[in-house]
C-alpha positions as CSV (number, residue, x, y, z in Angstrom):
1,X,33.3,-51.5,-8.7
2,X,33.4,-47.7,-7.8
3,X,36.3,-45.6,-8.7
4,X,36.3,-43.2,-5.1
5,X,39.1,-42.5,-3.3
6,X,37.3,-40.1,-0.6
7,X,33.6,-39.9,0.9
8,X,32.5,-36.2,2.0
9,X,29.5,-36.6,4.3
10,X,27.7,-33.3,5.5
11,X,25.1,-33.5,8.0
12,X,23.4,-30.9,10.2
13,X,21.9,-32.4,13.6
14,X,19.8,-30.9,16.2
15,X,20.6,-33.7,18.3
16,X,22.9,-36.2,17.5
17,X,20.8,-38.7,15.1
18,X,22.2,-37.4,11.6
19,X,25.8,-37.3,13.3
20,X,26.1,-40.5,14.4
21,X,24.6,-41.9,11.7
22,X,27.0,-40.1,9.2
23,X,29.8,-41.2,11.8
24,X,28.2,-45.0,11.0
25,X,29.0,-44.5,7.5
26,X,32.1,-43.0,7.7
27,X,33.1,-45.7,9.9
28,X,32.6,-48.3,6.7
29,X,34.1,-46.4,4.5
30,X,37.4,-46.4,6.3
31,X,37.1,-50.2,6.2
32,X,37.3,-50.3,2.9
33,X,40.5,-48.0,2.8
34,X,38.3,-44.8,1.7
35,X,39.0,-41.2,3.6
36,X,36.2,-40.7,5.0
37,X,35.1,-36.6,6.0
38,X,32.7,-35.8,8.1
39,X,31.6,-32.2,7.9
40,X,28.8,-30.3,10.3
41,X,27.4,-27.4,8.2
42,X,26.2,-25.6,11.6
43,X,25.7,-21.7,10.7
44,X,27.2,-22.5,7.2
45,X,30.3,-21.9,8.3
46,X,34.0,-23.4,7.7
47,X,33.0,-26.1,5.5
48,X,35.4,-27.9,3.7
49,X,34.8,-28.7,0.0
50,X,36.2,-31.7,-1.7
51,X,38.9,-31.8,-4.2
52,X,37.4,-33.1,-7.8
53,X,40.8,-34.8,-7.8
54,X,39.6,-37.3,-5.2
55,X,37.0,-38.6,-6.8
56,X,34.6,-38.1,-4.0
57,X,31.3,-39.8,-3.4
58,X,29.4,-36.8,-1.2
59,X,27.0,-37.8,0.5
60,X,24.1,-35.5,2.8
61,X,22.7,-35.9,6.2
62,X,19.8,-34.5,7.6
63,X,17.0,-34.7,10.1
64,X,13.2,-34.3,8.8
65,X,11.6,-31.0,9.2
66,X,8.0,-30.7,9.1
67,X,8.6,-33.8,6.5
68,X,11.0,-31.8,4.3
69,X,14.7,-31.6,4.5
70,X,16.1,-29.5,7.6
71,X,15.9,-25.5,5.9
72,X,19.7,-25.0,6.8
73,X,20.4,-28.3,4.7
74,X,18.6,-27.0,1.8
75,X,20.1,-23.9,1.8
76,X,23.3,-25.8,1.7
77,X,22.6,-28.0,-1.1
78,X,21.2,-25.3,-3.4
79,X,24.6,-23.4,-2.9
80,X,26.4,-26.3,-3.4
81,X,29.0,-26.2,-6.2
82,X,28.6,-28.4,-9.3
83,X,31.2,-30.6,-10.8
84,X,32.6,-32.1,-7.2
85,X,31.7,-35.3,-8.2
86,X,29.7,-37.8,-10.2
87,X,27.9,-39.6,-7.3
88,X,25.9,-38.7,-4.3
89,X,23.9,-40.2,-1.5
90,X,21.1,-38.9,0.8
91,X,20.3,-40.2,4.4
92,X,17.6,-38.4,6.6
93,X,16.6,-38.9,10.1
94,X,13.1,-39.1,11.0
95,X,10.9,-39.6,13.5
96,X,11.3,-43.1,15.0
97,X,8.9,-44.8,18.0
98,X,8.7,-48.3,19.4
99,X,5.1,-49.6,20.5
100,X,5.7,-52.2,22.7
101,X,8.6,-54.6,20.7
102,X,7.3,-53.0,17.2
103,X,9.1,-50.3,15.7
104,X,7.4,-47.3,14.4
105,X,8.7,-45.9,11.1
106,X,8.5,-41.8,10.8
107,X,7.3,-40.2,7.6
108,X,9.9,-38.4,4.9
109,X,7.3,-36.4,2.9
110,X,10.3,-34.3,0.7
111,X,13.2,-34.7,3.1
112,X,14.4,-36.6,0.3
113,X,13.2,-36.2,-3.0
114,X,13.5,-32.4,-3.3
115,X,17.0,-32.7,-2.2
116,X,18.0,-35.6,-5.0
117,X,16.0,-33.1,-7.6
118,X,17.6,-30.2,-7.0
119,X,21.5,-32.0,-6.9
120,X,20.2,-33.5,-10.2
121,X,19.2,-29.9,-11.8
122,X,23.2,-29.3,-10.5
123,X,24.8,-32.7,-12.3
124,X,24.9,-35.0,-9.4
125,X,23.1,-38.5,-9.7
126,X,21.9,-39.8,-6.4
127,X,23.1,-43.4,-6.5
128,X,21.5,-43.9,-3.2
129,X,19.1,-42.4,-0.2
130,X,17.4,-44.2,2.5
131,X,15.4,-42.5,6.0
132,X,16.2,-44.2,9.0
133,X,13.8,-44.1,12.0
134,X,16.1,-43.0,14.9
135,X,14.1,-41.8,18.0
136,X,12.1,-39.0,17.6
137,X,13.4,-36.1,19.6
138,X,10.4,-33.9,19.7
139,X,10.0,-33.0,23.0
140,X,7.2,-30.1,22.6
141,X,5.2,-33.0,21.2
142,X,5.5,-36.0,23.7
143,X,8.5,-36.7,26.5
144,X,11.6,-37.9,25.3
145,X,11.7,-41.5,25.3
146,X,13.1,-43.8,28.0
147,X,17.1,-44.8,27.2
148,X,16.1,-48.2,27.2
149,X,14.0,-47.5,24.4
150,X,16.4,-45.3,23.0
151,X,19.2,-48.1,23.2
152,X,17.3,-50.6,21.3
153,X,15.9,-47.8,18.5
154,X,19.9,-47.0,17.9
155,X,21.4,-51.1,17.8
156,X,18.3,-51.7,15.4
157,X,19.5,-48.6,13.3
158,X,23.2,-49.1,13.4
159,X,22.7,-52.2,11.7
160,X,20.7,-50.6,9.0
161,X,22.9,-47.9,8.3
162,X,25.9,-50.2,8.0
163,X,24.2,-52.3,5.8
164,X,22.8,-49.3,3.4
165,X,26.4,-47.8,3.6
166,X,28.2,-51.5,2.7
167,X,25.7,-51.9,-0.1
168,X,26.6,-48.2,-1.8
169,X,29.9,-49.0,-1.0
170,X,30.1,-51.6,-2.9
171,X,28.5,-50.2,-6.1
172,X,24.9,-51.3,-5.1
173,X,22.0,-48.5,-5.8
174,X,20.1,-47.8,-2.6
175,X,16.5,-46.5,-2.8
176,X,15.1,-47.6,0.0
177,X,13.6,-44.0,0.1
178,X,11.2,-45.0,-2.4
179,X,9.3,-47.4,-0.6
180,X,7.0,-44.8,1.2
181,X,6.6,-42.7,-1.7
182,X,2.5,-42.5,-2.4
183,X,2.2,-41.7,1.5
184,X,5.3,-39.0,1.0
185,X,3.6,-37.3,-2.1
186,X,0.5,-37.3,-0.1
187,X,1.7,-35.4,2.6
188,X,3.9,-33.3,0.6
189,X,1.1,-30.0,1.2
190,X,2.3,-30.2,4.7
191,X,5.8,-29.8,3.9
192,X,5.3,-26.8,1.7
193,X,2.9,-25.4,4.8
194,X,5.5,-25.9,7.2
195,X,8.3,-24.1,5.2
196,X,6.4,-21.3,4.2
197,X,4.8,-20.3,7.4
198,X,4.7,-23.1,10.0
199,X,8.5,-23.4,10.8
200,X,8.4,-19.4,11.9
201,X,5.5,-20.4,14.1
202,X,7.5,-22.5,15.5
203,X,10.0,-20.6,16.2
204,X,8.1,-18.4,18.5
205,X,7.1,-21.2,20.8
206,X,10.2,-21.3,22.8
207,X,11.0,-19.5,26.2
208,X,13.6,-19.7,29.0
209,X,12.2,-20.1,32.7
210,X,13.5,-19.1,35.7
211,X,15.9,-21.3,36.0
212,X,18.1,-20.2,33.2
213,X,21.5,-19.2,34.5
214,X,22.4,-16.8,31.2
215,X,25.3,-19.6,30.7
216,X,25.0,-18.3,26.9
217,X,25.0,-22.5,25.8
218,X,22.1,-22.5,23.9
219,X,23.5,-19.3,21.8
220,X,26.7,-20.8,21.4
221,X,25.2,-24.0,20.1
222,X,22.5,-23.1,18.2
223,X,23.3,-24.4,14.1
224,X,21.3,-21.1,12.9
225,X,22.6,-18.5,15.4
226,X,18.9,-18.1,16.0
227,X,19.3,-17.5,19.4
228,X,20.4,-14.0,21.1
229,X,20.0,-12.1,24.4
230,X,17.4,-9.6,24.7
231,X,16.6,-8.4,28.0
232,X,18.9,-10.4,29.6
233,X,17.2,-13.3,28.8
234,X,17.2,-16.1,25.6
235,X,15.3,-14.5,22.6
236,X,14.3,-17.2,19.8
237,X,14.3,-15.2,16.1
238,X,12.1,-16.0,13.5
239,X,15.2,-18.4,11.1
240,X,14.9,-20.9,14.3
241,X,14.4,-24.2,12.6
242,X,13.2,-25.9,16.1
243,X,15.8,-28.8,15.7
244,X,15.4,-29.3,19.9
245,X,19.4,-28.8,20.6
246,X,18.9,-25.9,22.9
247,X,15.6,-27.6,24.4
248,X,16.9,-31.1,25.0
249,X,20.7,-29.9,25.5
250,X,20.1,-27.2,28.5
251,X,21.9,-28.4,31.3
252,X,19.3,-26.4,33.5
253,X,16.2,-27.9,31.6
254,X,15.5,-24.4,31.6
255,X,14.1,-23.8,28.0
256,X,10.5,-24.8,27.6
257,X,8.2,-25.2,24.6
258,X,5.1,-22.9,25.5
259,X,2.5,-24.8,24.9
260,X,-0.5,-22.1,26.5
261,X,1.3,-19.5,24.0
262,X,1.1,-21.5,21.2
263,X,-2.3,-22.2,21.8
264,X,-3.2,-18.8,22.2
265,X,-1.3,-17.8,19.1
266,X,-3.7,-19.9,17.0
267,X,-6.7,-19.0,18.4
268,X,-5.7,-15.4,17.8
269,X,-5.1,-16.5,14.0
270,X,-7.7,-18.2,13.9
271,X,-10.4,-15.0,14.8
272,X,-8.0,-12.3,12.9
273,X,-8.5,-14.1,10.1
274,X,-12.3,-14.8,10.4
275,X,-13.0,-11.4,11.1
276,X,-10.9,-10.2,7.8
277,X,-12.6,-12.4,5.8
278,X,-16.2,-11.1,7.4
279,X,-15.4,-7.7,6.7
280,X,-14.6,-8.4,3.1
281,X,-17.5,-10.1,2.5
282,X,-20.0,-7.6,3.5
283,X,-18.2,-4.7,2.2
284,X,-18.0,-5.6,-1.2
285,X,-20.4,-8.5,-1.2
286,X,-18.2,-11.4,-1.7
287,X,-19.8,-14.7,-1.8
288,X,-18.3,-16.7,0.6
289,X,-17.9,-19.5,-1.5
290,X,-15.7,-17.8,-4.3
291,X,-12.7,-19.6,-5.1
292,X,-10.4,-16.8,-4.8
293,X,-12.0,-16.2,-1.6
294,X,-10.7,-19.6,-0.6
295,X,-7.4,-19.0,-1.9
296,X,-6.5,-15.8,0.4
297,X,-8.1,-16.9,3.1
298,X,-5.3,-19.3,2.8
299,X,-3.2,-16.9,1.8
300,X,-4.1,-14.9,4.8
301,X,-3.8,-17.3,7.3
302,X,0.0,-18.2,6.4
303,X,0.9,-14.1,6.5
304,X,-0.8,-14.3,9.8
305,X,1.0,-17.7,11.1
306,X,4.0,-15.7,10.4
307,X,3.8,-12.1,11.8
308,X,1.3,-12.3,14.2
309,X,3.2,-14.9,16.8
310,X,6.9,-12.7,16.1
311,X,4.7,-9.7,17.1
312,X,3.3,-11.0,20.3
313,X,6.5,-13.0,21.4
314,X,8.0,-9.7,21.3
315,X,5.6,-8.5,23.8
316,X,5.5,-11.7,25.8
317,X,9.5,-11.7,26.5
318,X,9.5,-8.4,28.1
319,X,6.4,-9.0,29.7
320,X,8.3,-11.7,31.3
321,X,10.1,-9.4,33.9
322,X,6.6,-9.4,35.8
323,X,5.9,-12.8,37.8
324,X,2.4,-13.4,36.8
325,X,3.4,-14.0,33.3
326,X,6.3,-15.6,33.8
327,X,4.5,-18.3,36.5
328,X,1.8,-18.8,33.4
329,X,3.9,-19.6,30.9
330,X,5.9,-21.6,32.7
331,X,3.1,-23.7,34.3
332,X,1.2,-23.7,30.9
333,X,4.0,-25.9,29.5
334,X,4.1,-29.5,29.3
335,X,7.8,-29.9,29.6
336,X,7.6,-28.9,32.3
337,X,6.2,-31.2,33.8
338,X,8.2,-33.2,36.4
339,X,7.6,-36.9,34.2
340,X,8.7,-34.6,31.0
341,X,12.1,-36.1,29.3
342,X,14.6,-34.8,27.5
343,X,16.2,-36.6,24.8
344,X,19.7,-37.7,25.1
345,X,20.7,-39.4,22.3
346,X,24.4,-40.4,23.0
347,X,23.8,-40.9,27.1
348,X,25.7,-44.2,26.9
349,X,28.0,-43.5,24.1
């Protein structure tokens, strides 16, 4: 049997999954007589570190992030102290679908082993870590799913988290995470694309419409203070981590995901990029199949998936103030389309 007095769970959440599902585990440990903390690291601000004393079992929460750990939980966890504690547990939230009466799994990619390497390098052994498919709350990607949908997702992963959290609990090791491993190494290039460049293109798909009342929520809320005024109007910076609270939380429905802009972005990537690479090849003869060619075109086109959105999103948002532009946005966006969903995790909760 274990030896902890105390379980420390910190979680960041866009919109609710990692919460309640750190609540879930929380909940068991007080079963069992444990305290049981659990700590939002929103902003990274007024977090509460456990006492050694305690004997603490720590444990992480997270949603999935371009299949890598959420970039405000990593940033946690590499300035997280050593010596807390002996044991700790990972849990991340990912992508979750149901296809008729099948559940879809998401995909974890790093969301969990780069955290449990770098709390190693710090001391800590990971004495469990487990994903859990909670609906996916991507709304510039598809509608949010129907509650009915939603309810049965959440009952089906309730169950699992209790049992993953009795199991630890209890002394068990939990790597359930290590089931999907070949498929999570495989798509591992993706996560290292979307932290170096893709997150901040992200970031620059995101607009208010006409409807917002300025009711300063989405600022408020934001985890990464990512979101300020300018112009009188939301302004998305570049450290947005697109974790959908201000989208799916607006009680105007009034932020959109531009979907025209984004598309336009990448095209303009796209030929900036081709054209820089033509011009180098014919002034200093480059054969277009050189591998270091290859290697800053790719190079090239991460500087440019950064920079080149923040530059014209700039533009865009004061070039909002004229009607035309604001009516194409707005109607070059899929959510906002009347059938378009928001996701509301905690509707009947």
């Amino acid at each position: 049997m274990n030896s902890w007095s105390s379980v420390y769970i910190y979680y960041i959440s866009g919109t609710g999954n990692a919460k309640i599902s750190s609540e879930w585990i929380a909940d068991e440990s007080r079963k069992r007589g444990l305290k049981a903390v659990v700590q939002k690291i929103d902003r990274l601000e007024n977090i509460t570190m456990p006492d050694p004393a305690e004997r603490p079992l720590i444990g992480f929460a997270f949603p999935t992030h371009g299949f890598n750990a959420a970039p405000i939980m990593l940033r946690f966890i590499f300035s997280f102290p050593k010596g807390l504690s002996k044991n700790i547990f990972l849990l991340n939230t990912r992508a979750g679908m149901k296809l008729y009466k099948i559940f879809m799994p998401g995909l974890s990619g790093l969301a969990l082993i780069l955290p449990a390497f770098i709390l190693r390098l710090k001391g800590y052994k990971c004495i469990a870590f487990r994903p859990v498919d909670l609906p996916s709350n991507w709304i510039p990607l598809h509608p949010g799913l129907r509650q009915k949908v939603i309810d049965s997702i959440f009952v089906r992963c309730e169950k699992i988290v209790r049992a993953f959290a009795k199991k630890m609990l209890s002394g068990e090791k939990v790597y359930r995470g290590l089931y999907s491993l070949p498929v999570d190494l495989l798509i591992s290039p993706v996560a290292f694309g979307y932290y170096v460049a893709g997150r901040y293109f992200l970031s620059k798909t995101f607009i208010a419409n006409y409807n917002c009342t300025n009711c300063g929520i989405c600022i408020k809320e934001c985890p990464t203070s990512s979101i300020k005024l300018v112009n009188d109007r939301p302004y998305w910076m570049l450290s947005c981590e697109s974790c959908m609270r201000c989208l799916n939380h607006c009680p105007e429905k009034a932020i959109e995901a531009a979907h025209g802009m984004a598309i336009g972005f990448w095209l303009l990537i796209t030929f900036i990029n081709a054209q820089f690479i033509l011009i180098l090849i014919k002034l200093f003869k480059i054969q277009p199949e050189a591998v270091w060619l290859k290697i800053f075109t790719q190079l090239l086109i991460l500087i440019c998936t950064v920079f080149v959105p923040a530059a014209i999103y700039f533009i865009i948002h004061y070039a909002m103030g004229f009607k035309p532009v604001k009516y194409l946005l707005r109607f070059t966006s899929l959510t906002s389309l009347p059938f378009w969903r928001r996701y509301f995790p905690n509707a009947k909760r």
